[in-house]
N, C-alpha and C positions, 0 to 999 in steps of 0.2 A: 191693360184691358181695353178693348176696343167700346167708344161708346159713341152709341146713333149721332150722325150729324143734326139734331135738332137744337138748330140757332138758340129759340126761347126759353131752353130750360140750361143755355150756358149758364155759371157762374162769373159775376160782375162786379168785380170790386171797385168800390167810387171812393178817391182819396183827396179833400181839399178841404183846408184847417174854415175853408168859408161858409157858412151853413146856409147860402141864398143858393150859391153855386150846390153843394151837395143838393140840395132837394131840389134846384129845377134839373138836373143829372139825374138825377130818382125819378122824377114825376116824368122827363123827356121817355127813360129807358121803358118804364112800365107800361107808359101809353102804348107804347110802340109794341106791347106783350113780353117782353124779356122779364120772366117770373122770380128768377133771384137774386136781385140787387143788394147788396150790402154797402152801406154810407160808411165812411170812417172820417173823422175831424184830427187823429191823430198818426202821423205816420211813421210812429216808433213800433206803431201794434202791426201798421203791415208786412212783414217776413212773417210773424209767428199767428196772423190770419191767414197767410199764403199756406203753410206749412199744414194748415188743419183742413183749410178747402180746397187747394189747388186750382184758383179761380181761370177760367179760360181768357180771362180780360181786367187788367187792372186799367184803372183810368187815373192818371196820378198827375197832383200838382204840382210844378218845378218847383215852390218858392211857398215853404211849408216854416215853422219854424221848428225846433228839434231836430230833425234830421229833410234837409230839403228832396227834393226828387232823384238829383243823380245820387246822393246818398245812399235812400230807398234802393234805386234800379242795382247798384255795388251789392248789396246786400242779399239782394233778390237771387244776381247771380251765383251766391255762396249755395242756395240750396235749388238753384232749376238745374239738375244733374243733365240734363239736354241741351243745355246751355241759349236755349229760348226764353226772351225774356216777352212774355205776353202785355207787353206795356202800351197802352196811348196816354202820352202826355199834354196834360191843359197847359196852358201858355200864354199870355198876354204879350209874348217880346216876338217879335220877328226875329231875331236876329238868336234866340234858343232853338231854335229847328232843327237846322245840321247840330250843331250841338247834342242836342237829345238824343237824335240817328246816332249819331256818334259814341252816345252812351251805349247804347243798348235799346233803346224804342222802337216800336217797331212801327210808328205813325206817330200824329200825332193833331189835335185839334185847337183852333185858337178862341181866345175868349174879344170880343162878344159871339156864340155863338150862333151858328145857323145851322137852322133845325136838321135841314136836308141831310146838309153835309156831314151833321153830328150823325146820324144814324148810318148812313151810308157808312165811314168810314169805320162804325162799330161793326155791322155785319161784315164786309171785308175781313176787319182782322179778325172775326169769329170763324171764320170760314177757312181762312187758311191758318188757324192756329188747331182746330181740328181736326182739319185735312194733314197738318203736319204731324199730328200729335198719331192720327193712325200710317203715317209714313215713317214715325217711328217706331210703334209695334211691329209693322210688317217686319223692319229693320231688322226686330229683338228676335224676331217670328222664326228669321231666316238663319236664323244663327246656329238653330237648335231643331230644326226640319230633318228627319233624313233626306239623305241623295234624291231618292225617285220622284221627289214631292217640290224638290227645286223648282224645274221648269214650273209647273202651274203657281207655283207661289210668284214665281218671277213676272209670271203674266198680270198674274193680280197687283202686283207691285208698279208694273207701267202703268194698268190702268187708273190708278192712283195718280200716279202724273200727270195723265192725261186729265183726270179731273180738276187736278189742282190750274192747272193750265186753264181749263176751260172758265175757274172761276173768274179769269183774267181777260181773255176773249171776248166775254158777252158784255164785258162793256165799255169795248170797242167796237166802233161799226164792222171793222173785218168780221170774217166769217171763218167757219173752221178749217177751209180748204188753204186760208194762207199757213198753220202752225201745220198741216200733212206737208203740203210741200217744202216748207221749210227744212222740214227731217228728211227728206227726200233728198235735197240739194246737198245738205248738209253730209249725208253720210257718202251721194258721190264725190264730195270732194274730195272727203276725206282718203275715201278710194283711191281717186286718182294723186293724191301725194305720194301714194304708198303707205299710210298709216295701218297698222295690224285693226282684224275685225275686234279686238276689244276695243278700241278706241271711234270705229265705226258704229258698232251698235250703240258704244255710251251717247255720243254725240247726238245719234238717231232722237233717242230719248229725250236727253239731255236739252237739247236747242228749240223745242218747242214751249221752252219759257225764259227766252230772253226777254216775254216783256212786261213778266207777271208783275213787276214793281208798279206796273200802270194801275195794280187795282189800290195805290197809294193816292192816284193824283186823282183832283176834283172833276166832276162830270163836267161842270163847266167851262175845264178846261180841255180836257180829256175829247167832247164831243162837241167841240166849237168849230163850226162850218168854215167861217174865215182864217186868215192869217193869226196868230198869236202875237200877240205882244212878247215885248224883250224881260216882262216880269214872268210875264207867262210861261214863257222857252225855260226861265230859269224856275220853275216848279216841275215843269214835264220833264227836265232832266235830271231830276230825281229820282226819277222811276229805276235810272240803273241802280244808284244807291239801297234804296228800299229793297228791289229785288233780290240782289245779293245778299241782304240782312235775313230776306225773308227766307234763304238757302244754307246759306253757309255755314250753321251751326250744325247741318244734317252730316250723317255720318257714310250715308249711301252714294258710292264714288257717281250715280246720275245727279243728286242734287248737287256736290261737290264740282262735276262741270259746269251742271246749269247755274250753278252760282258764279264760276270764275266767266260763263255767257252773258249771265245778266248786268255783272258788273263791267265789263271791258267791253258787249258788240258795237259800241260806239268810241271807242278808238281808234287811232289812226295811225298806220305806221309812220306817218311825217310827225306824229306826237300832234298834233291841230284837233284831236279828238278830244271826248270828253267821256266820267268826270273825274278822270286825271291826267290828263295831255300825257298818257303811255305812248313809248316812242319803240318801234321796232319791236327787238323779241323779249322786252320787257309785257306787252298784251300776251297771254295765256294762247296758244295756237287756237284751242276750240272756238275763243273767241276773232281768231283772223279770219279761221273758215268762217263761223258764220258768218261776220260785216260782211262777205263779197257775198252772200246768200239771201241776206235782208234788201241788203239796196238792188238786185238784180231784180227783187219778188215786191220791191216798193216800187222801184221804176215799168213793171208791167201790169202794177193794180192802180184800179183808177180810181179818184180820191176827192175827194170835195173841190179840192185846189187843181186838177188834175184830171184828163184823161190815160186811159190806160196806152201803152205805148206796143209797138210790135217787138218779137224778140231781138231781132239785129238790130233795131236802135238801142233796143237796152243792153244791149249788148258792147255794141261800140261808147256807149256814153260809157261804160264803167273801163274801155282798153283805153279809151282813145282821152275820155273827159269831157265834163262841161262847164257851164259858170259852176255848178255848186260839186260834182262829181268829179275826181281827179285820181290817176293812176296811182296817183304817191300813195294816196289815200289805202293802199291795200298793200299784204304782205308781197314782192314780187313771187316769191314761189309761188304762193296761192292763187296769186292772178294769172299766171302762166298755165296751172291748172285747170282752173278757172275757162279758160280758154279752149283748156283742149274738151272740157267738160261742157261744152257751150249748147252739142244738140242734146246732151242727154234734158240740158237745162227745158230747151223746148218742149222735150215729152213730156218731162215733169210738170209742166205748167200747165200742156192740154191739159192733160189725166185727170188734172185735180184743179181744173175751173172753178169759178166761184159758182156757187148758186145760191139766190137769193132767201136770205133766212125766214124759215116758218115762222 
C-alpha cells in the first residue's frame, strides 16, 4: 500500500540499552516534530517490535548486551522480505563504519552527537526509505497491470526515479541540468557501441543516480568550498558505497543498473580507481559508459575549485590526458566511442545549460 511521503508521521524506532542516549534521541527526534518515536533499552524485542510496526527508521546501538547490533540487523533481515534494512546505527568507534555498511546499514551516526548532522542524516534515509518503499509497490503494481496500462505505469515509474534522484541533487550545489545531460551522454554512448535499445533506455534512467550515495556524506563535507582533506576524500568516497546499498536490493532491472552505476562510476580501467581498484571488464559496462560521461560533464562545469572549460579542451584532456585525467583511465572501446560521439557531446551540453537555481 502506497503511503503519503510525510517525513513526521514516519515510524522511529530508537535502540540503545543507555537511557541518557535514548531520551536525548527522543527529546532530539520530537523537537524536530517526528511524532512517533519509540525507545527501546532491550534489543532482543526489536525483530518482533519491527514485525508489528514496520518502523521506517530504526536507530540501533552496535554494542548492546544480549544480542549486539549486527546480531539485531541478521535478524532483521530474516523478516524485511525487500531485503531493505532501514537501519542508522550509533557508534562511538571509527573504525565500525564500513563495518556496519557492510552489515546491512544503510548510514550511520556517531556518538558525541551533532545535532545538525543527527537530523539531516535521519530525514535523508526517511526520504529514500520511502521513496523506495513506493518504488517497490510500483515494482508489485507492474506485475499484475494489464498490457495497455504498461506504458503510463512505466512513466510514473521514472518519475519516481527521478524524484529519488532529485532527493540527492539538492544538496549538491549542481543543478538539475547536470543529471538530464548525463542521461543524454549516457544513452549516446551507449548507442554508439552498438548496445540494443533496452540497454539504452535502462541506462537513460538508470545513470542519473550515480551519486545519490552523496545524500550519505555530511554537508560539511559535501558543500566545502575549498580543497578536502585526505580524511575527508576518504568519507566522500563513500558515497559509491552507500549508493549501491541504497539500490541493490531493488528488484527493478533501472535500480539494478543504477546500483552496479553508483557502485563502480569511479573505477578505472587501469584498476587506480575506487572503491575497489576494479580493473578492466571486471567494472559493470554501464558503469564504463558512464565514468567517460561524468568526467567529460565535470570538466565542462565550473566548480568552486574551477572554471568551466570549452568542449575541445574537455575533450582532448580525457583522449589525450592531464595531471589528474589519463586515457588508461577509461574503457578503450568506450573512449573510441567516446570520440566518435564527441559533437553529439556538444549539443548535449548547450541544450541543457545550467540555470541558476530558483
Amino acid at each position: 500500500m502506497n503511503r503519503p511521503l510525510d517525513l513526521n508521521r514516519s515510524r522511529i524506532l530508537v535502540v540503545d540499552d543507555e537511557s541518557a542516549i535514548r531520551r536525548l534521541l527522543g527529546m532530539e527526534l520530537r523537537a524536530a516534530g517526528y511524532v512517533d518515536v519509540t525507545l527501546c533499552n532491550d534489543s532482543r524485542k526489536v525483530t518482533e517490535l519491527h514485525k508489528q510496526h514496520r518502523y521506517e527508521l530504526i536507530m540501533l546501538d552496535l554494542h548492546m548486551p544480549h544480542m549486539d547490533g549486527y546480531q539485531v540487523m541478521s535478524a532483521l533481515r530474516e523478516i524485511e522480505t525487500d531485503g531493505y534494512l532501514p537501519v542508522l546505527v550509533i557508534t562511538a568507534e571509527p573504525g565500525e563504519k564500513m563495518k556496519a555498511l557492510r552489515a546491512g546499514a544503510k548510514d550511520f551516526v556517531t556518538k558525541p552527537f551533532e545535532r545538525a548532522e543527527l537530523l539531516t542524516r535521519v530525514k535523508n534515509l526517511l526520504e529514500v526509505r520511502l521513496l523506495y518503499g513506493k518504488l517497490r509497490d510500483y515494482s508489485g503494481d507492474l506485475e499484475h497491470k494489464i498490457r495497455e496500462r504498461t506504458a503510463r505505469l512505466t512513466g510514473s515509474y521514472h518519475e519516481t526515479l527521478r524524484t529519488m534522484t532529485r532527493a540527492a541533487e539538492y544538496r549538491d550545489d549542481n543543478t538539475g541540468a547536470h543529471v538530464r545531460r548525463i542521461s543524454f551522454y549516457s544513452k549516446e554512448l551507449a548507442g554508439r557501441l552498438g548496445l540494443d535499445g533496452e540497454f539504452c533506455d535502462r541506462i537513460f534512467h538508470a545513470s542519473p543516480m550515480h551519486d545519490i550515495g552523496k545524500i550519505g556524506i555530511p554537508d560539511s563535507i559535501l558543500l566545502k568550498k575549498g580543497p578536502l582533506t585526505p580524511k575527508q576524500w576518504d568519507v566522500m568516497r563513500t558515497h559509491a558505497m552507500i549508493g549501491a546499498r541504497m539500490l541493490m536490493d531493488g528488484e527493478s532491472p533501472y535500480l539494478q543498473m543504477g546500483a552496479q552505476i553508483a557502485a563502480a562510476h569511479h573505477e578505472r580501467w587501469d584498476g587506480s580507481g575506487y572503491p575497489n581498484q576494479l580493473r578492466g571488464e571486471e567494472i559493470p559496462l554501464a558503469a564504463r559508459v558512464m565514468a567517460i560521461c561524468d568526467v567529460y560533464d565535470a570538466l565542462r562545469s565550473a566548480r568552486p575549485y574551477k572554471p568551466t572549460l570549452e568542449h575541445d579542451k574537455a575533450v582532448k584532456i580525457i583522449v589525450k590526458g592531464d595531471r589528474r585525467t589519463k586515457p588508461k583511465h577509461f574503457d578503450p572501446a568506450v573512449l573510441d566511442a567516446f570520440q566518435r560521439s564527441a559533437g553529439a557531446y556538444r549539443d548535449i551540453y548547450a541544450a541543457n545549460a545550467d540555470q541558476p537555481r530558483s
